[in-house]
LOKELUM-351102 format. One line per field, with one value per residue (C-alpha): residue number from 0; x negated, y negated, z. Coordinates in steps of 0.2 Angstrom, whole numbers, plus 5000, padded with zeros to 4 digits. Layout:
k: [NUM, ...] $
px: [X, ...] $
py: [Y, ...] $
pz: [Z, ...] $
END
This chain:
k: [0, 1, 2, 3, 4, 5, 6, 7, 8, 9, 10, 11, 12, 13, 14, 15, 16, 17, 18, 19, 20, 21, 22, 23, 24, 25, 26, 27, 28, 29, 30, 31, 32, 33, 34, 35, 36, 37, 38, 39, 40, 41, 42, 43, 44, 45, 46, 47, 48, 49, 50, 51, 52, 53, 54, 55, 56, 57, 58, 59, 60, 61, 62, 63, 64, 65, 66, 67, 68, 69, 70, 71, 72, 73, 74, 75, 76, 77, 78, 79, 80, 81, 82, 83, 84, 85, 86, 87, 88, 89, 90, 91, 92, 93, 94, 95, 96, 97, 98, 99, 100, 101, 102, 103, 104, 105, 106, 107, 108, 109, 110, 111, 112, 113, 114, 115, 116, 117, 118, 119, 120, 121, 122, 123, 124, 125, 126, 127, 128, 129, 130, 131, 132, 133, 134, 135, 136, 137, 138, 139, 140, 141, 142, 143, 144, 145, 146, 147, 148, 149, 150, 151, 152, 153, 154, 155, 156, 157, 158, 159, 160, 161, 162, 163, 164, 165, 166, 167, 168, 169, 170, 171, 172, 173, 174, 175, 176, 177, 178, 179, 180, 181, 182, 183, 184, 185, 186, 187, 188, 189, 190, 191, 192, 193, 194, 195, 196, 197, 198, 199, 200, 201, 202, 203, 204, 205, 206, 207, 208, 209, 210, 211, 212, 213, 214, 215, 216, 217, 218, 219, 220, 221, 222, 223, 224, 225, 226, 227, 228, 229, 230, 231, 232, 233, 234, 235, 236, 237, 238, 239, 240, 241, 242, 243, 244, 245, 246, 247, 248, 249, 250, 251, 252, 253, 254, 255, 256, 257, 258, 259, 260, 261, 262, 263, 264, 265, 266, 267, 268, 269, 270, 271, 272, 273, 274, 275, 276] $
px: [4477, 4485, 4472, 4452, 4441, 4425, 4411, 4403, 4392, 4386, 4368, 4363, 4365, 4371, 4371, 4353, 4360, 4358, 4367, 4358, 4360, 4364, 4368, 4387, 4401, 4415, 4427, 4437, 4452, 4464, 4481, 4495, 4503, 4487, 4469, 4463, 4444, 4442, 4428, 4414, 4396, 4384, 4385, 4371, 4378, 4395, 4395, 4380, 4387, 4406, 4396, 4389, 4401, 4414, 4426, 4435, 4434, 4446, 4461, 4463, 4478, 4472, 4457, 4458, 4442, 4442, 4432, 4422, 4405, 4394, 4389, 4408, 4413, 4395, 4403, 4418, 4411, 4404, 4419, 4430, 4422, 4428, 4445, 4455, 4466, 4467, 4476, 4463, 4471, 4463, 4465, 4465, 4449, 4437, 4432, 4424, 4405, 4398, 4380, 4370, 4360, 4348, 4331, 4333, 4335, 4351, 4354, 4373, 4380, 4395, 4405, 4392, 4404, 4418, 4438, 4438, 4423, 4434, 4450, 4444, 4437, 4455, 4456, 4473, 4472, 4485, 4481, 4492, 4488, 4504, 4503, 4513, 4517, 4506, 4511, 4521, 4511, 4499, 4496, 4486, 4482, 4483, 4477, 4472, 4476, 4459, 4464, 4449, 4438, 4421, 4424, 4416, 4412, 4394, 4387, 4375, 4391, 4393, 4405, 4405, 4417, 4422, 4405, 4396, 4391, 4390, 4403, 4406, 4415, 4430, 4433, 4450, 4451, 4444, 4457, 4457, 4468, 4478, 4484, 4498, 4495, 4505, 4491, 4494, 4486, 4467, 4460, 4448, 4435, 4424, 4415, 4428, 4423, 4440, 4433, 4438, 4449, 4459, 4461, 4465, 4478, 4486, 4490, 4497, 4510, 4513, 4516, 4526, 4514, 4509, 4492, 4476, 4469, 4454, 4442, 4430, 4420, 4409, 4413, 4401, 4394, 4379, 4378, 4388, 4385, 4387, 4401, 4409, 4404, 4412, 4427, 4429, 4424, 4440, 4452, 4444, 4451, 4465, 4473, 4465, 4456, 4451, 4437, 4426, 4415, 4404, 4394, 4387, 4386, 4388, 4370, 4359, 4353, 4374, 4378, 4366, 4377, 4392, 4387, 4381, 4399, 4409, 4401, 4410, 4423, 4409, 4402, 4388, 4402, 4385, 4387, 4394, 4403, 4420, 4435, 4450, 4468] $
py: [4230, 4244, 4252, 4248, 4260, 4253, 4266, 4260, 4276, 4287, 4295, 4284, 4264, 4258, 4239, 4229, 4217, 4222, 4238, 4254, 4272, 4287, 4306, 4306, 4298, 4283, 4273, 4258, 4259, 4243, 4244, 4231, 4234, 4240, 4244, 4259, 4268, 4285, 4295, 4284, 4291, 4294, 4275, 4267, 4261, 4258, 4240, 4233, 4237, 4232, 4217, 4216, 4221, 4210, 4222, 4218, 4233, 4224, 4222, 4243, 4252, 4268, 4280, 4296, 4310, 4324, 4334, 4338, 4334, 4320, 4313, 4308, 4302, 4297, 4279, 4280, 4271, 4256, 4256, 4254, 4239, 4231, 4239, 4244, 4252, 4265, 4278, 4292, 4304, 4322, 4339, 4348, 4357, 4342, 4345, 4361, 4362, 4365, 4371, 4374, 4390, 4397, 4407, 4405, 4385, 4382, 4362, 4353, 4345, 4343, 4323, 4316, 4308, 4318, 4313, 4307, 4294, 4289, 4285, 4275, 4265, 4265, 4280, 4286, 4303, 4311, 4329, 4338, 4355, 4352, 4341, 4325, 4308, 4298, 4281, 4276, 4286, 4293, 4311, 4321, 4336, 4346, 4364, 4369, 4387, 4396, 4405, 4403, 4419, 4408, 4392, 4400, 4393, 4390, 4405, 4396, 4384, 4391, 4386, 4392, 4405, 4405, 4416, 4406, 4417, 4408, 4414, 4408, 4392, 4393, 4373, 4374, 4356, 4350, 4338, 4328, 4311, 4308, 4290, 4289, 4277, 4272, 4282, 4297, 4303, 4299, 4314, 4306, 4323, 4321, 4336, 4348, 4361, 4369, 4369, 4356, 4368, 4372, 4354, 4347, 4364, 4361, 4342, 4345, 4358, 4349, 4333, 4339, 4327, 4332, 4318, 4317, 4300, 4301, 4308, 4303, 4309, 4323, 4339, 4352, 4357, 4357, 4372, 4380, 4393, 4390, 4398, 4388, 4371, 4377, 4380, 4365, 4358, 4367, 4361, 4343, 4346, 4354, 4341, 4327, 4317, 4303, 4297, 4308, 4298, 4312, 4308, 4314, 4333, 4335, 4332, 4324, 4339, 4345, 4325, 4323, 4339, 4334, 4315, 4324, 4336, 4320, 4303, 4288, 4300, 4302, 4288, 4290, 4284, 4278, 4264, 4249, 4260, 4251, 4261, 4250, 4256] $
pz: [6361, 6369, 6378, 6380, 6388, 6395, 6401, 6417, 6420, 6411, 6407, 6393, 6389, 6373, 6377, 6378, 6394, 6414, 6411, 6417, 6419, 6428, 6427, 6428, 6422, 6424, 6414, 6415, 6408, 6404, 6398, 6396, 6413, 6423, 6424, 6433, 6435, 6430, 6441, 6449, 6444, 6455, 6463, 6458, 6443, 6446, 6451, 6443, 6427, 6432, 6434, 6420, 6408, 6415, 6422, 6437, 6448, 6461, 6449, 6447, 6451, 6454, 6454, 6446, 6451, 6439, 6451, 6466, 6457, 6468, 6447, 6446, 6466, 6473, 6468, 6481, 6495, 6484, 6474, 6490, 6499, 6482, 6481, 6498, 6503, 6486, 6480, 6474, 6461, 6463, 6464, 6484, 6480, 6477, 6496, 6494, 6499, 6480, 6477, 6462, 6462, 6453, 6451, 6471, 6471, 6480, 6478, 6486, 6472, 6480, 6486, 6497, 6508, 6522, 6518, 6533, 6530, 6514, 6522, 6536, 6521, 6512, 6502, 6502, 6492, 6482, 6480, 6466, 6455, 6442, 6428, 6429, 6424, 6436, 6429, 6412, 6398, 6409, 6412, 6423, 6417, 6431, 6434, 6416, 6412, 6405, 6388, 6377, 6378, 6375, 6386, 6402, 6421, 6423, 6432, 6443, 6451, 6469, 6483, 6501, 6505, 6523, 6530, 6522, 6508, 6488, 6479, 6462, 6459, 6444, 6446, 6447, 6452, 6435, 6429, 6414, 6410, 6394, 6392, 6377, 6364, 6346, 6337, 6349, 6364, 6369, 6382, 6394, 6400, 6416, 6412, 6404, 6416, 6411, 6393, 6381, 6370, 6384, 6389, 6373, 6369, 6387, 6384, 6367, 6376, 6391, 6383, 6367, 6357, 6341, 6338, 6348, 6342, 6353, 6365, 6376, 6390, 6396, 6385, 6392, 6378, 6381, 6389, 6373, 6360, 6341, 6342, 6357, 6346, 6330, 6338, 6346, 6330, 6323, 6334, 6330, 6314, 6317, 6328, 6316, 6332, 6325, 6339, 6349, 6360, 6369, 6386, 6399, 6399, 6380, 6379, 6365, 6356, 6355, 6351, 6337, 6329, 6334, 6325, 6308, 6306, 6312, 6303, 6308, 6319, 6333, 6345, 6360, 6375, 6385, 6396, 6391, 6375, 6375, 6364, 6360, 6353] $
END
């Protein structure tokens, strides 16, 4: 084994045993050298299902947030009366007051905790917008550069500007993970707020690699248009991923599509999912 990724949270279970569910998303992620966690999940899940699935949440190296969302950090405070002092790989914006708003309800869906709660726990943050190396054949993606013109923000995600007035959020600080592996690179998505095109075309030009072998997480498309999913489905092919495990926000309407075009190529990453390399 190179690498295993284990899904701790995530909206659905695919495993009968005391694992549960949550809206959000988290992964284990076990490599020769280290283990680390990628996002939290909401927080209810997090450590019964560690539990459960046998992953030793005390043995990671790092965690890594993808962004500001309260479905992919509500986790932290559990996470760190297991595992303290931590160094917390994220973007400088994750602390931004986020709401979501529409047809005049206005709901905070922003980290339910203040930085300075989490580092009197043992959070020791490291905030970067460049991609970089973060450890040996790890990259964080950093900023992603929107190019595609049909991978858009969602409309009804607000931050509060300075008066107070909701402005729109462009989720700058949506980073994704890639973890290098002989087969080639496996993405790892929160939520691919960024849009999962962009993401997958960023690390194939920052990393110089030519193969994606896998994918897993939150793709966002659930909130896509036919043609948003049929180019996604073209780069699929086009960089020959072999593994696409969708979760969280990818929906089960836009999952069931994804499984008929892909076969054997696509998994449900629920809970207790486990892809090894």
């Amino acid at each position: 084994m190179d690498v295993r990724i284990t899904v701790l949270a995530e909206n659905s279970v695919v495993v009968p045993f005391n694992v549960i569910g949550e809206h959000g998303f988290s992964a284990f992620i076990e490599t020769p050298e280290f283990n680390f966690l990628f996002d939290t999940g909401q927080g209810k899940a997090l450590l019964n299902n560690a539990i459960a699935l046998k992953k030793d949440l005390s043995s990671i190296k790092f965690l890594y947030l993808s962004h500001g969302h309260y479905d992919h950090t509500g986790g932290m405070v559990e996470l760190l009366k297991v595992k303290s002092p931590l160094t917390v790989y994220a973007h400088e914006g994750i602390f931004l007051k986020r709401y979501w708003f529409k047809g005049g309800i206005k709901k905070y869906i922003g980290i339910p905790f203040e930085k300075s709660y989490l580092e009197s726990l043992g959070a020791q943050f490291v905030h970067e917008k460049e991609f970089r190396e973060i450890e040996k054949g790890v990259y964080s993606s950093g900023e992603v550069e929107r190019k595609t013109e049909f991978e858009k923000v969602d409309a009804e995600m607000k931050i509060e500007d300075e008066s107070g007035k909701l402005v729109q959020d462009e989720l700058m600080d949506d980073f994704s993970l890639a973890v290098d592996t002989p087969k080639g690179l496996i993405v790892i998505l929160g939520c691919a707020h960024a849009g999962i095109v962009n993401i997958l075309n960023h690390f194939i030009n920052k990393t110089g690699r030519k193969e994606i072998y896998a994918v897993i997480g939150g793709t966002h498309l659930g909130f896509a248009s036919e043609k948003q999913i049929e180019a996604t489905l073209e780069v699929i092919e086009k960089y020959n991923i072999q593994k696409l495990g969708a979760s969280h926000c990818t929906g089960l309407e836009i999952s069931a599509k994804l499984y008929n075009k892909l076969k054997d190529r696509f998994f449900f990453a629920g809970a207790g999912a486990v892809l090894e390399v």
